[in-house]
BAKE-343131 format. One record per residue (C-alpha): residue number from 0; residue in one letter; x, y, z. Coordinates in pm, whole numbers, plus 32768, in hexadecimal, padded with zeros to 4 digits. Layout:
N
> NUM_A_X_Y_Z .
...
//
This chain:
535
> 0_X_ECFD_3E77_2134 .
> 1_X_EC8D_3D74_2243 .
> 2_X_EC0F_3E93_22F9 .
> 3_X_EB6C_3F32_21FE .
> 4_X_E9F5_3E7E_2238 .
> 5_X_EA20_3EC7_23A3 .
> 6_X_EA96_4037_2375 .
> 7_X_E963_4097_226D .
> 8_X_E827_3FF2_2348 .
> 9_X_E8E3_40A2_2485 .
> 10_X_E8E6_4216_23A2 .
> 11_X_E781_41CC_2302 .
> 12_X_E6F9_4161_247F .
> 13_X_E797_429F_251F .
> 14_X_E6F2_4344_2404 .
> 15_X_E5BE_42CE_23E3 .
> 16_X_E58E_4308_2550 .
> 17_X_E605_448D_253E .
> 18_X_E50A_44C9_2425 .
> 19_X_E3D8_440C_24F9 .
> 20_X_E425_4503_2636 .
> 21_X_E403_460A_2545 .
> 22_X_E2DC_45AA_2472 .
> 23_X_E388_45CF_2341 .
> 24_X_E30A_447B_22DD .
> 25_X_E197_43E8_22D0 .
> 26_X_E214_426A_2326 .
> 27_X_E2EC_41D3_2432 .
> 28_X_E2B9_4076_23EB .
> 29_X_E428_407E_233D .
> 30_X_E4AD_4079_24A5 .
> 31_X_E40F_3F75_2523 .
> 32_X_E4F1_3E92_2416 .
> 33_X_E61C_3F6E_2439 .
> 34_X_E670_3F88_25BC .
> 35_X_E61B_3E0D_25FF .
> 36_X_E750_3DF5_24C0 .
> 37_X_E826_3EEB_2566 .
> 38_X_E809_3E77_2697 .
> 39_X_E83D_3CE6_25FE .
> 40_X_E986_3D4E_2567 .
> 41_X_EA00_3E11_268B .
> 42_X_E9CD_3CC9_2765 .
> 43_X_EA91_3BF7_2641 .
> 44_X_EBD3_3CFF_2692 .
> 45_X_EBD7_3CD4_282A .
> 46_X_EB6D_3B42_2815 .
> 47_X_EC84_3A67_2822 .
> 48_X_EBD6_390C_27D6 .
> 49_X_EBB4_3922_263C .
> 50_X_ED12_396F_25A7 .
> 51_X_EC69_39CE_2431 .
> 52_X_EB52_3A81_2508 .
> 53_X_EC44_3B78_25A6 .
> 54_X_ED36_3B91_246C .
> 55_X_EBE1_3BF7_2363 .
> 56_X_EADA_3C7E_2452 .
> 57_X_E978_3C5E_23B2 .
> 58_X_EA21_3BC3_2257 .
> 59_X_EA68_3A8D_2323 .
> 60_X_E902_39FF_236B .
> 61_X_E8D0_39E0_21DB .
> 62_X_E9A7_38E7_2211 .
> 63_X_E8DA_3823_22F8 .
> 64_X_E791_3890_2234 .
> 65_X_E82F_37B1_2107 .
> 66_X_E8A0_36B0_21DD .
> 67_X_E74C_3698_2235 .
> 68_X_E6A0_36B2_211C .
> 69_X_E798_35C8_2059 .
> 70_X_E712_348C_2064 .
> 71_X_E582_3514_1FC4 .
> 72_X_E63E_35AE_1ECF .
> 73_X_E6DB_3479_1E7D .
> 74_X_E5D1_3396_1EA2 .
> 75_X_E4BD_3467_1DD3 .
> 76_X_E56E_3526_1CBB .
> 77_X_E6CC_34B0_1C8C .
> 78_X_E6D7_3327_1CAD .
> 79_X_E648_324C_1BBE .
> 80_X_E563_3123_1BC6 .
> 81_X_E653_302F_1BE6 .
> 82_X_E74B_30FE_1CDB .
> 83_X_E6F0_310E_1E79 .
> 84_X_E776_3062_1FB2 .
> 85_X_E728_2F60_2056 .
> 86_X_E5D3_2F6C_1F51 .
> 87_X_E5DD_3017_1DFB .
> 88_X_E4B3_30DC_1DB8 .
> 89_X_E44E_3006_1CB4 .
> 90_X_E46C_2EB2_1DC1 .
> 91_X_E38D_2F98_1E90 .
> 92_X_E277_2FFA_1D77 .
> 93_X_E231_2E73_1D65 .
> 94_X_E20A_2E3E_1EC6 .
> 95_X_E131_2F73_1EC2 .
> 96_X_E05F_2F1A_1D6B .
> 97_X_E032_2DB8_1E25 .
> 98_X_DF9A_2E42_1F5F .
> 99_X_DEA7_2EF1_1E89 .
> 100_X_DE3A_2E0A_1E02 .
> 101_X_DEB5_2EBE_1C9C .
> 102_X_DF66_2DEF_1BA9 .
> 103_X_E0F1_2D92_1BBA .
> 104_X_E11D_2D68_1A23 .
> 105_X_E221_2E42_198F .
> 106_X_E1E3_2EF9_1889 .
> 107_X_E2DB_2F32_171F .
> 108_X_E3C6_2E08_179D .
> 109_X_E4A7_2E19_18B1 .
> 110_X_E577_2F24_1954 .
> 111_X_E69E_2E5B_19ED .
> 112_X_E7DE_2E36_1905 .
> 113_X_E7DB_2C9C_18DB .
> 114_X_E931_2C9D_1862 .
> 115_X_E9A7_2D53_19A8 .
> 116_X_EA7F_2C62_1A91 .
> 117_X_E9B9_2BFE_1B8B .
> 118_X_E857_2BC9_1ACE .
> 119_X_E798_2A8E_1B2B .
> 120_X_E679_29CA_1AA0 .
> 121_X_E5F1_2864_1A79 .
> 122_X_E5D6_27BB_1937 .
> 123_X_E4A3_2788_18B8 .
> 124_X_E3F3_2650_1815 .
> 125_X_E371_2623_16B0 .
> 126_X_E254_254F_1755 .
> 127_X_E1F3_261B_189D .
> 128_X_E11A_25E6_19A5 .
> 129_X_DFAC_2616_1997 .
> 130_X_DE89_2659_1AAF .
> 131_X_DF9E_2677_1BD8 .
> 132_X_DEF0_2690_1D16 .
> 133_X_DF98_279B_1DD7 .
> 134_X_DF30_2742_1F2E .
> 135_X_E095_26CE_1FAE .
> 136_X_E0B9_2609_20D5 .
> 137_X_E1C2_25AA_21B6 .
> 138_X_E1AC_2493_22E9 .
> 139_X_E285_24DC_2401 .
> 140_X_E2A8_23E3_2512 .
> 141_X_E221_22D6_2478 .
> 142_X_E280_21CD_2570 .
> 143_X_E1F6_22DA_2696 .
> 144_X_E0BB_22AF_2754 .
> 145_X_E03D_2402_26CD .
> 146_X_E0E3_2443_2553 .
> 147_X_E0A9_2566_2479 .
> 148_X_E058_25B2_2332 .
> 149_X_E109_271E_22D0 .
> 150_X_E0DF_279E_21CF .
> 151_X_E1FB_27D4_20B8 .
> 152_X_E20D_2955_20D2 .
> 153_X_E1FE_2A01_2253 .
> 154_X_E24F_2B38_234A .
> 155_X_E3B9_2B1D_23CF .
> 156_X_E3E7_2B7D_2522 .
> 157_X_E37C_2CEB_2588 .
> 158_X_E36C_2D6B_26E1 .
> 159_X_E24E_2E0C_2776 .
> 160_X_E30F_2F2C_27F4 .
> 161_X_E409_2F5A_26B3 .
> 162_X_E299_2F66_2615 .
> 163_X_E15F_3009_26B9 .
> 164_X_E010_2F82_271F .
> 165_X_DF51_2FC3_25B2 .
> 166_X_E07C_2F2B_250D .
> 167_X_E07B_2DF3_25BD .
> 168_X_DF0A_2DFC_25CD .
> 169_X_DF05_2E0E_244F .
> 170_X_E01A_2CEC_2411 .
> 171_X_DF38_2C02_24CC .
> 172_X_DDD7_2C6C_240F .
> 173_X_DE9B_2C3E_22FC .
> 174_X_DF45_2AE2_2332 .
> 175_X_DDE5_2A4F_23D9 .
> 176_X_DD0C_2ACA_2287 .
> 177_X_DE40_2A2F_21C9 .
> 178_X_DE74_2904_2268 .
> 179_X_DFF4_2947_22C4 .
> 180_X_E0C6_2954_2402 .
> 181_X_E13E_2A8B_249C .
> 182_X_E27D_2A8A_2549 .
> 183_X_E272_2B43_26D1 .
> 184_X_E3F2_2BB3_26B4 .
> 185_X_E4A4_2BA2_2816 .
> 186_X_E3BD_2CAF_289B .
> 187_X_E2C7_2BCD_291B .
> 188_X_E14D_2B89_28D5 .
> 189_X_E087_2C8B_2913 .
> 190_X_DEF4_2CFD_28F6 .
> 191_X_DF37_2D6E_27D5 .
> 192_X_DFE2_2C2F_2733 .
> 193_X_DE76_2B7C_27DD .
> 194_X_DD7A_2C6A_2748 .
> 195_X_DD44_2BF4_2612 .
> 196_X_DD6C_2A78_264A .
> 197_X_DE79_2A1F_2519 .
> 198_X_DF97_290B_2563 .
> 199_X_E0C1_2969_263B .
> 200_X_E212_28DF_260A .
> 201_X_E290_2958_277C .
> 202_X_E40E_29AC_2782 .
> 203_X_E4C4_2989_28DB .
> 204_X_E615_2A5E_28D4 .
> 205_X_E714_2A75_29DA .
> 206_X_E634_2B8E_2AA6 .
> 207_X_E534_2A6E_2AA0 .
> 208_X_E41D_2B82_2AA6 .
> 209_X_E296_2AFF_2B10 .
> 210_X_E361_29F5_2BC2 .
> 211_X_E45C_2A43_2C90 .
> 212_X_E49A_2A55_2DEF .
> 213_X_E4F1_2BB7_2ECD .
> 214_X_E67B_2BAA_2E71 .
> 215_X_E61E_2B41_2D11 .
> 216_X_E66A_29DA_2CDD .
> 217_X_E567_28D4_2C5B .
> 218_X_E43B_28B9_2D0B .
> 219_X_E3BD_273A_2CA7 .
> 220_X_E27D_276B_2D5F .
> 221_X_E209_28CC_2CB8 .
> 222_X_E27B_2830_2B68 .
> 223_X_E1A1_26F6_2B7E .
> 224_X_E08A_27F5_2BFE .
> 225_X_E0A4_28C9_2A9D .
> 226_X_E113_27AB_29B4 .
> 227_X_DFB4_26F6_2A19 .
> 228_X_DF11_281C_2934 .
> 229_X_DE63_27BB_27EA .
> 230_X_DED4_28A7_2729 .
> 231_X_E04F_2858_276D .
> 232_X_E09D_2729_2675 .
> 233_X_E204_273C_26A3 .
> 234_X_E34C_2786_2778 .
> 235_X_E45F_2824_26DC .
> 236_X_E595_2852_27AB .
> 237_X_E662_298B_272A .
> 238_X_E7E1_2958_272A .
> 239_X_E85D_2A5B_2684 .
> 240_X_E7CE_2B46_2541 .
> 241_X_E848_2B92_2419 .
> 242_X_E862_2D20_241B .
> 243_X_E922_2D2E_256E .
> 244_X_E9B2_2BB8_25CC .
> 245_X_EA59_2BA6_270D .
> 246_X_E9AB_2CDF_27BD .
> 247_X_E891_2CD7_28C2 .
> 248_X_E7EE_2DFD_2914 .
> 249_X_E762_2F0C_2A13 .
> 250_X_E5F9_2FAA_2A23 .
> 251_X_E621_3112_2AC1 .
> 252_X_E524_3114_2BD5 .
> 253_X_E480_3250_2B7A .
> 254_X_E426_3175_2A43 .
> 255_X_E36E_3082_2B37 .
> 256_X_E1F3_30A3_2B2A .
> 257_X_E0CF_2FF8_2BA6 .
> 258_X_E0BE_2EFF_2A64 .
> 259_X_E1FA_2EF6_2A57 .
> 260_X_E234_2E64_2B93 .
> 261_X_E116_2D78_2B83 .
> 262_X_E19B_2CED_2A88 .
> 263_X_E31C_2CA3_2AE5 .
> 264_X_E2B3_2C80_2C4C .
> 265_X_E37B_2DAD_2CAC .
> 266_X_E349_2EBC_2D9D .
> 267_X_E2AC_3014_2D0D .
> 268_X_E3A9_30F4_2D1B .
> 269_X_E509_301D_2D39 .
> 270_X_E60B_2FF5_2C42 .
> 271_X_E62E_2E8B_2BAF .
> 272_X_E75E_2DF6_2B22 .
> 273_X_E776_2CDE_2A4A .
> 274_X_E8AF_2C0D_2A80 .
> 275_X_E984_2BAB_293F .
> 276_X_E966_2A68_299B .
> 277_X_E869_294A_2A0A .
> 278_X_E86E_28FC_2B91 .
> 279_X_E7A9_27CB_2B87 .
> 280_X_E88E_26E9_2AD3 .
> 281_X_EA13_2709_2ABD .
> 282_X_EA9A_25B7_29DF .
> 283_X_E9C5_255C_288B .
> 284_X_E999_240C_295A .
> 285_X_E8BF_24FB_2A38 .
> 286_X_E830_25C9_2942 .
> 287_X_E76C_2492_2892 .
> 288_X_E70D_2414_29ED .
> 289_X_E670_2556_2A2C .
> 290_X_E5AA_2584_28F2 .
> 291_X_E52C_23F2_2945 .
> 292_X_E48F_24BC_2A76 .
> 293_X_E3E6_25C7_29E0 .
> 294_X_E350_24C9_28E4 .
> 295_X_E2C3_23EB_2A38 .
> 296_X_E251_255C_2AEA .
> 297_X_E1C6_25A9_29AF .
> 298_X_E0F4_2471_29AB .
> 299_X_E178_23C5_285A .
> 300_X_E1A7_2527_2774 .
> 301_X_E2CD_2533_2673 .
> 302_X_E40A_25F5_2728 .
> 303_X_E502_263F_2684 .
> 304_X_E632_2779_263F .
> 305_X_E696_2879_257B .
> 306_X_E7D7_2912_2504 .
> 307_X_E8E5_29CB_245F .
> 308_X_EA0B_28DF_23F5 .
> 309_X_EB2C_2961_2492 .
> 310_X_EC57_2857_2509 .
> 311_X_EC08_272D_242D .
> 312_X_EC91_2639_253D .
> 313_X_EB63_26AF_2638 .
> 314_X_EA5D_263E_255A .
> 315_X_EB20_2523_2513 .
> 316_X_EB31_24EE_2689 .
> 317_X_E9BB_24FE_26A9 .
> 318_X_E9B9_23D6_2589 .
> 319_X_EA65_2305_2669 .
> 320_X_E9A2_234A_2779 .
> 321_X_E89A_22D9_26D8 .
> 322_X_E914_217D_265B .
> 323_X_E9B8_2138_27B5 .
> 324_X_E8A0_21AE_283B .
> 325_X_E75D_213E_2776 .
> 326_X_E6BE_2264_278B .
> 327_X_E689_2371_2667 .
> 328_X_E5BE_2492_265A .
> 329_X_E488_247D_2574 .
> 330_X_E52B_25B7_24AE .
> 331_X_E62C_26BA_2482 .
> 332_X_E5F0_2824_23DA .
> 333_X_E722_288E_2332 .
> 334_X_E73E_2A04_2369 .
> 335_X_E82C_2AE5_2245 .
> 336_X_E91E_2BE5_22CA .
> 337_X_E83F_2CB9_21C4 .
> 338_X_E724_2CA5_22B3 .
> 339_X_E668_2DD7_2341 .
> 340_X_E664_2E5C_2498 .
> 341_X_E5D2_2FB2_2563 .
> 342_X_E74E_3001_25C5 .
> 343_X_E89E_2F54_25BA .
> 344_X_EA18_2FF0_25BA .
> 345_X_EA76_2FFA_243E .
> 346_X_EBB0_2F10_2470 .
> 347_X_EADD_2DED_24C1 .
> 348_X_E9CC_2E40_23DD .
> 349_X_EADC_2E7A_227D .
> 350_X_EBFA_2D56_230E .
> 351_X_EB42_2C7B_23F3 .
> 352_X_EAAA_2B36_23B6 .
> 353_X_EA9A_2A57_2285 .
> 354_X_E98D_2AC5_215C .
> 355_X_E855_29F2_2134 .
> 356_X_E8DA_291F_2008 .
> 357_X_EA1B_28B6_2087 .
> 358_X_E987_284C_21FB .
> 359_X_E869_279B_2144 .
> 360_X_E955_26B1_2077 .
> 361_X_EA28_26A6_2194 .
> 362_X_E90C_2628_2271 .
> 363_X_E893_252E_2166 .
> 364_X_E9E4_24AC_2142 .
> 365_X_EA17_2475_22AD .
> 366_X_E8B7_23D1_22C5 .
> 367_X_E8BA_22DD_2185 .
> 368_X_EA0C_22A2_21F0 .
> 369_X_E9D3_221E_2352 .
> 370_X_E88F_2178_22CA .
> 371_X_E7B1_2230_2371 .
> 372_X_E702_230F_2275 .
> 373_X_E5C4_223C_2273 .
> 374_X_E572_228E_23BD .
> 375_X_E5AF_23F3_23E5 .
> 376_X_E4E4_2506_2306 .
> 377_X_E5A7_2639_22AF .
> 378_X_E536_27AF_2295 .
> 379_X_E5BF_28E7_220D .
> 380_X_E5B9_2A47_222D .
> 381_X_E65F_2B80_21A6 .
> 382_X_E5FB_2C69_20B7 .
> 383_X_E4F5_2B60_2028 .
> 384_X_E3D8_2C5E_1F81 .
> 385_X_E386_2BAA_1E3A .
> 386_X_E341_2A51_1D49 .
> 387_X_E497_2A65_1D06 .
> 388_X_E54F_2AA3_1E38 .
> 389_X_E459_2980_1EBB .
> 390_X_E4D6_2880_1D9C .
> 391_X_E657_28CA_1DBA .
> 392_X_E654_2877_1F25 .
> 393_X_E551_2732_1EF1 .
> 394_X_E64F_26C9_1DF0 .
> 395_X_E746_26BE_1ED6 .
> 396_X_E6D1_25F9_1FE1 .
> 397_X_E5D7_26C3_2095 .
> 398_X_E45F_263A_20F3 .
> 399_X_E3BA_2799_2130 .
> 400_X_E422_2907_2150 .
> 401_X_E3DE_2A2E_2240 .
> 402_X_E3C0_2B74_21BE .
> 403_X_E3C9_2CB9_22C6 .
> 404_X_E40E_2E14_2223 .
> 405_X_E320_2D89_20ED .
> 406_X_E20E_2D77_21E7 .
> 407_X_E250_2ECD_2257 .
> 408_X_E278_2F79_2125 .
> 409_X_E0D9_2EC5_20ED .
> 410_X_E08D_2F81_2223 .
> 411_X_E10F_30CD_21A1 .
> 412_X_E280_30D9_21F3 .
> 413_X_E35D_31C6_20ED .
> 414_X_E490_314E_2176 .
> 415_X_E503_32CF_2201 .
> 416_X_E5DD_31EA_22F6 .
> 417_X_E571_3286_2423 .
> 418_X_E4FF_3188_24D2 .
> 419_X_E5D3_31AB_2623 .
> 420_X_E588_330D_2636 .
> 421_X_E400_32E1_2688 .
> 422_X_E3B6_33E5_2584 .
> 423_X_E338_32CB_248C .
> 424_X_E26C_33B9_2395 .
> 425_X_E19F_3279_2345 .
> 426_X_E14E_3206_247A .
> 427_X_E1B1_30BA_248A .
> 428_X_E30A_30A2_2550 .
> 429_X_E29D_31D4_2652 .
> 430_X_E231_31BB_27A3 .
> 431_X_E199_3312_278A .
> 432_X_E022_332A_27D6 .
> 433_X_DFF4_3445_26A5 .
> 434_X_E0B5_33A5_25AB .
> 435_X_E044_3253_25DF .
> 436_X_DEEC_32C8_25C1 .
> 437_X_DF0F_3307_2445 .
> 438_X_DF03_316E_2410 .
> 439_X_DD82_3100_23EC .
> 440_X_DDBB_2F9F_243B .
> 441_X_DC9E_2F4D_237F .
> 442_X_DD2E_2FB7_2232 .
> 443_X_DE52_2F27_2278 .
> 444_X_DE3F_2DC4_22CA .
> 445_X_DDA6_2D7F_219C .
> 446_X_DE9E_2E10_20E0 .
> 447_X_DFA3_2D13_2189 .
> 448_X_DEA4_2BF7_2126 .
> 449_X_DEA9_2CA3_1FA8 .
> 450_X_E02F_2CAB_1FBB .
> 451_X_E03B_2B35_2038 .
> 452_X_DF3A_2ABF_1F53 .
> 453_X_DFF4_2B8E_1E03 .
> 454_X_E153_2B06_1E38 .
> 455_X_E0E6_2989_1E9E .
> 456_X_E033_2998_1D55 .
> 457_X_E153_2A3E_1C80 .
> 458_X_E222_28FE_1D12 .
> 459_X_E132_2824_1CAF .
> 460_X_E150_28CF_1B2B .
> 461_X_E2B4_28BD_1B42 .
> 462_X_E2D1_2750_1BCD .
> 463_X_E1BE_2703_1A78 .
> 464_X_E29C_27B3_1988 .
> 465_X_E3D0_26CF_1A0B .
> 466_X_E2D9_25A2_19A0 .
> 467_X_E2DA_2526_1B36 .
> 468_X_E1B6_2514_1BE4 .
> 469_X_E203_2575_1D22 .
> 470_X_E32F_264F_1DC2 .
> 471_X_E3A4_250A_1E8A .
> 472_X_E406_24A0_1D3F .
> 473_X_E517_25BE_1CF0 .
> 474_X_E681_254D_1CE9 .
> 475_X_E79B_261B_1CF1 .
> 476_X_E7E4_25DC_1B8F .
> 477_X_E6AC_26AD_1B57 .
> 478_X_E766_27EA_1B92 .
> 479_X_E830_288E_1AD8 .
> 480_X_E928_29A9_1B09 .
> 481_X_EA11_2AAC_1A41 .
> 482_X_EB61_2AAF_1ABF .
> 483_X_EC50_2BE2_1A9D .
> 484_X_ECEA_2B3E_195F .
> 485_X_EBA9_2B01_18A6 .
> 486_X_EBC5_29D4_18DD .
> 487_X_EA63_2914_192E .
> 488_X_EA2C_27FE_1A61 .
> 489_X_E936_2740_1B16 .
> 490_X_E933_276D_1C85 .
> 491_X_E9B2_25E4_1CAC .
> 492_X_EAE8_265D_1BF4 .
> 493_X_EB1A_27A2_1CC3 .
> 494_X_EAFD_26C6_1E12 .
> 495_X_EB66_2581_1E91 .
> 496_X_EA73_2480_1EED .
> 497_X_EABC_233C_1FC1 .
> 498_X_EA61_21F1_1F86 .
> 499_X_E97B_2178_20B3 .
> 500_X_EA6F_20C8_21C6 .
> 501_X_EB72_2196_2164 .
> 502_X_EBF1_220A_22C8 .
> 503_X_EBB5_20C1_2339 .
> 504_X_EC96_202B_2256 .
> 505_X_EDF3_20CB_2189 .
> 506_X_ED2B_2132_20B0 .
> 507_X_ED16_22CB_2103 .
> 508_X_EE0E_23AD_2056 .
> 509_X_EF25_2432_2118 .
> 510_X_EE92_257B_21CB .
> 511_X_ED57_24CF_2212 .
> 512_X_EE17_237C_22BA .
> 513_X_EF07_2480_238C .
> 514_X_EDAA_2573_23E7 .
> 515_X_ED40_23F8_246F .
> 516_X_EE5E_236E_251A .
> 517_X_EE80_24EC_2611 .
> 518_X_ECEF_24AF_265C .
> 519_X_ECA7_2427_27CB .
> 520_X_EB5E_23B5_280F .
> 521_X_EBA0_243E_2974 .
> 522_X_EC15_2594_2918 .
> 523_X_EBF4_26A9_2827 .
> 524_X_ED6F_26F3_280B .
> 525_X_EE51_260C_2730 .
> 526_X_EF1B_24FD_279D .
> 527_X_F079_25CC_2807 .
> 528_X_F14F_24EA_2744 .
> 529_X_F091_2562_2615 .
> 530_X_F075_26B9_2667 .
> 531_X_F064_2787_2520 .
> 532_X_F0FE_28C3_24C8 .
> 533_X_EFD2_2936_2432 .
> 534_X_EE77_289A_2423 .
//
């Protein structure tokens, strides 16, 4: 019977082509369809690469038609609202209504299941908060020659070259109309990150693209050169990120444009790889010395890191770095292991890295308890898209948030997760001249501005309805969260909390004190005596 498809377009070709030389039928378009099928199905017998292929000629590539057509079917007919990965449709909808300009308001009550383990919300007050204004703002670097004011909601990092031109383009109209910062990603900054004129928060990874040297180490003089721009009101040096921690990466050459190479100060043409791993600095000792010098080459801007919490005595390392030291970075970005990226192998993107939440209140902890919170703001990203998701991570310790794939889905992105094949149908993270062309940059960016202004100002209803006036003000008693059991918590109860001083003094509970006593201010890998068996 596997035959059988195979066998009738073979009779009904050899058929339909006797009958034509005879003229014993008015049409021959029939064989134009049939041979091309006969012919299919007799290469699926003789090929030898496609086991299923060779096994069902013809029958086989319905297989790979569904396959293909799967994940529409899914996303338009069969999933709900509230079903989707990484975004449900209905997470989606909002960022899309926002853009508009259209309103967010639900309509008949909610659709999520409130007694399902796992719901969140913040209490509210029986005397809320009237006439909020929602124009949020953050000082970074306060004690720096050149501080900045950012605002409470901004673009994570993404890459001219993961994105095209008009995306970029777009981010930035959007962030200068809005009054936010726009994160370059590692890729460099390019004309397209300039256009437009909005902030820059530049991010130096371990390629060290627009400033590095021919064999691709630091290049102090070419960073000094491009950190001297207006528009860039921050450094941002990238240790690791949340969707693929501990990976660097390689540009194929034939990917290697013009722009592109402009921009990462690359040849046209040539492959680039990014190392897993910073050459610049090898000790946390170093590390902190080194982001002292971008802050002097950057004539007084805040400089500061970001990353995924991985080993908890390396950040602990960099903490005593800093008191031995003096020296601490004007902020840290804490990125979630359920952070976007264009492409990343799917074990470090499922079981790599430490979610947003639990690297937050680990960073807070290991801040308040070296007493050095004061001095060092602290900024999150990963899968940050609305009031809420905001509010949860302010309540826990963060100053601002980053959002990336919200930004994109404002510009038009349906999340078809295609976004390392260059076949983007939206245009956004393509490097392809035609399909790029379908994103008017001038509808766009003020759709990012609409999405920006929306969400800051569902925050600001949100923070009201607590009965705080400003988001600075949430604590993580604010949040509350369903456990499996029913059973109901605030976030201060779900996670520990140290006292200030607390690694400074016996005061840090057991796996925090042993995390402390393996850190070395003068390397990332733990004392040997107190090597664990797992971290």
């Amino acid at each position: 019977m596997r035959y059988l498809p195979l066998l009738l377009v073979s009779l009904a070709s050899i058929g339909f082509a006797l009958l034509s030389i005879f003229d014993l039928i008015p049409v021959r378009w029939p064989l134009l369809i049939l041979i091309p099928m006969m012919l299919l199905g007799v290469w699926d017998l003789v090929q030898s690469r496609h086991t299923l292929r060779r096994t069902y000629p013809l029958i086989a590539h319905f297989r790979w038609f569904f396959e293909w057509i799967r994940p529409y079917m899914r996303a338009y007919l069969l999933d709900s609202d509230t079903e989707g990965r990484p975004f449900s449709h209905r997470q989606r909808a909002l960022v899309y209504r926002r853009a508009k300009g259209e309103d967010g308001v639900n309509a008949f009550g909610t659709q999520l299941d409130v007694n399902q383990p796992g719901h969140e919300w913040i209490n509210h007050s029986v005397t809320p908060h009237e006439g909020i204004d929602a124009g949020f703002r953050v000082l970074i670097g306060g004690d720096c020659a050149k501080p900045y004011s950012a605002s409470i909601l901004n673009i994570s990092a993404l890459s001219f070259g993961s994105l095209g031109g008009n995306a970029i383009e777009a981010l930035n109209l959007g962030a200068k109309a809005g009054g936010f910062y726009h994160d370059t990603g590692e890729g460099g900054i390019s004309d397209h990150h300039l256009r437009h004129g909005g902030d820059l928060v530049w991010e130096i990874g371990t390629g060290y693209f627009g400033c590095r040297t021919g064999d691709g180490r630091f290049d102090a003089a070419e960073f000094e050169r491009k950190a001297a721009l207006e528009q860039v009101r921050m450094i941002e040096v990238k240790l690791s990120q949340g969707a693929k921690p501990g990976q660097g990466g390689l540009l194929p050459g034939s990917k290697v444009n013009d722009a592109i190479a402009r921009a990462r100060g690359v040849p046209v043409g040539e492959t680039v790889h990014s190392p897993a791993r910073h050459s610049a600095f090898s000790t946390p000792r170093e590390m902190l010395e080194w982001l002292a010098e971008l802050r002097r080459l950057s004539g007084g801007k805040p400089v500061g890191f970001k990353l995924c919490i991985g080993h908890r005595w390396e950040f602990l390392a960099i903490v005593k770095a800093m008191l031995e030291t003096g020296v601490t970075p004007d902020f840290i970005v804490i990125d979630g292991a359920e952070g976007g990226t264009g492409a990343a192998p799917s074990e470090l993107s499922d079981h790599v890295g430490t979610p947003l939440r639990e690297g937050l209140v680990f960073v807070v902890n290991a801040l308040v308890g070296a007493n050095l919170r004061d001095r060092i703001r602290i900024g999150v990203a990963g899968k940050i898209f609305d009031g809420h998701t905001m509010a949860a991570a302010l309540s826990l310790g963060a100053d601002w948030c980053n959002s990336a794939r919200a930004f994109m889905f404002a510009l038009g992105c349906v999340q078809t997760r295609k976004c390392h094949t260059d076949a983007c149908p939206t245009g956004v993270a393509t490097q392809n001249p035609w399909r790029e062309a379908g994103l008017v940059v001038g509808q766009k960016g003020p759709r990012v501005m609409s999405f920006h202004r929306e969400t800051v100002s569902a925050l600001a209803d949100y923070v009201a309805a607590a009965g705080l006036a400003h988001p600075s003000q949430l604590r993580p008693e604010h949040l509350r969260v369903r456990h499996g059991s029913g059973e109901v918590r605030s976030a201060d109860m779900i996670y520990r909390y140290l006292a200030p001083g607390a690694l400074l003094s016996d005061g840090a509970p057991d796996d925090y004190a042993r995390w402390w006593a393996m850190a070395d201010a003068d390397s990332f890998l733990p004392r040997e005596r107190q090597m664990p068996v797992a971290g």
